[in-house]
Phi, psi and omega in degrees: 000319207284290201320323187308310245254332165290303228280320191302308184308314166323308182272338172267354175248334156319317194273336160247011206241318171273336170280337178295355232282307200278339132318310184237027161287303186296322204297322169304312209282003188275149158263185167301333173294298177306331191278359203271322187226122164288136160083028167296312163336317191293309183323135169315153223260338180292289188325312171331289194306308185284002167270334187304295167345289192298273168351324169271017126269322172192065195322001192265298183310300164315314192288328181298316177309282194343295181314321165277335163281347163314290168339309174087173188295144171245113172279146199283167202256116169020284193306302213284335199262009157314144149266137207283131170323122180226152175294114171057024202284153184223139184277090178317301180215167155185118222236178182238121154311125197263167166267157172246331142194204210299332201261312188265082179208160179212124178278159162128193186193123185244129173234122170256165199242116170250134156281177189272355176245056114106290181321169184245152160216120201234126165244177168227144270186115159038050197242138166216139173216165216276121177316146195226198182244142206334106177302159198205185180206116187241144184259086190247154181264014168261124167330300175259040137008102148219039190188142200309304204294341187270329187277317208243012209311162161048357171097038163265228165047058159269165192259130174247028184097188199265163202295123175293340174196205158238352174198144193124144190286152150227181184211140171255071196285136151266135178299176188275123137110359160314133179251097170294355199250336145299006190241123152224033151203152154288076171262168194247127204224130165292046199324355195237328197235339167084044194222147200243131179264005177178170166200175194206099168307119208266113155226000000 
C-alpha cells in the first residue's frame, strides 16, 4: 500500500513537472552571457546570437553595444541636414553603406564633393546607422574595411571626428589640396573598441 501511494505521488509530481515545463526551462537554459548583459533579452533572436558571439570575444564591447541602443537614435539637429553652401562643386565619388551583420549597419549614401578652390565635402545622404559606442567617420584606402588594420590599410584611416548623429544627413569638409585618390571608402569606426560599424565603397 505504502509502495502504491510513492508511485501515485511520483507520478503526480512528474505530471506537474512537465506542465510546469515552459516556467522553469528558461531559469536552466540561461547562460552566463545573458545574466552578463541586462537587456540581451530584449533582442531579436538573430541580434542575440551576434551579440552572444561578440561577448566571447569582448564582454566590454557587448555591454557597451546595449547600452547605446538602450539610449535610442540621436538625430542630427535640422539645421545641421542642410546641404551646405559650396562654390562650384562637383561630385566626385559617392559609395552606399552595407551592412557587416545583424548588430553592425549603416543605411545611406556618402558623397563626395570638389569645390571650385580646391576643398572637399563629404556628405552622407538619407544616413541611419545602428547605435555604437563612440562612432567616428573615417577615411580609408581599403575598398571594404572590417578590422582596424584594413581601416588604416597604406598608412590611411584618417579621423575625420564623431558622428553629428546616428540618423539624419551631415556634412564633413576636408581643405584644398587633401589627396582624395587615395580614398576609397567612407567608414563608421568605433573608437574606444576598434570596431568598423559600415563602409561605403567610394566609385
Amino acid at each position: 500500500m505504502r509502495t502504491r501511494w510513492i508511485v501515485l505521488l511520483f507520478g503526480a509530481l512528474l505530471v506537474a513537472g512537465l506542465f510546469a515545463f515552459p516556467l522553469w526551462w528558461p531559469l536552466l537554459n540561461r547562460s552566463p552571457v545573458a545574466d552578463a548583459l541586462p537587456g540581451l533579452g530584449d533582442l531579436p533572436p538573430d541580434q542575440q546570437a551576434v551579440v552572444e558571439v561578440i561577448a566571447g570575444e569582448d564582454i566590454a564591447f557587448a555591454a557597451a553595444l546595449i547600452e547605446s541602443w538602450r539610449a535610442g537614435p540621436d538625430a542630427v539637429p535640422e539645421a545641421d541636414q542642410a546641404m551646405p553652401e559650396m562654390q562650384g562643386p562637383t561630385l566626385y565619388k559617392s559609395g552606399e553603406f552595407t551592412q557587416i551583420d545583424a548588430v553592425r549597419y549603416a543605411e545611406g549614401t556618402a558623397r563626395v564633393y570638389q569645390q571650385a578652390d580646391g576643398s572637399w565635402m563629404i556628405r552622407l545622404e538619407g544616413f541611419e546607422v545602428r547605435n555604437g559606442p563612440q562612432l567616428h567617420l573615417f577615411l580609408s584606402a581599403h575598398p571594404e574595411p572590417r578590422t582596424p588594420e584594413e581601416v588604416r590599410e597604406g598608412g590611411l584611416g584618417l579621423d575625420w571626428g564623431p558622428l553629428k548623429g546616428s540618423v539624419g544627413n551631415q556634412n564633413f569638409p576636408l581643405p584644398a589640396g587633401f589627396d582624395m585618390a587615395a580614398v576609397r571608402s567612407v567608414v563608421i569606426f568605433s573608437i574606444p573598441y576598434q570596431e568598423v560599424f559600415s563602409s561605403a565603397q567610394l566609385f
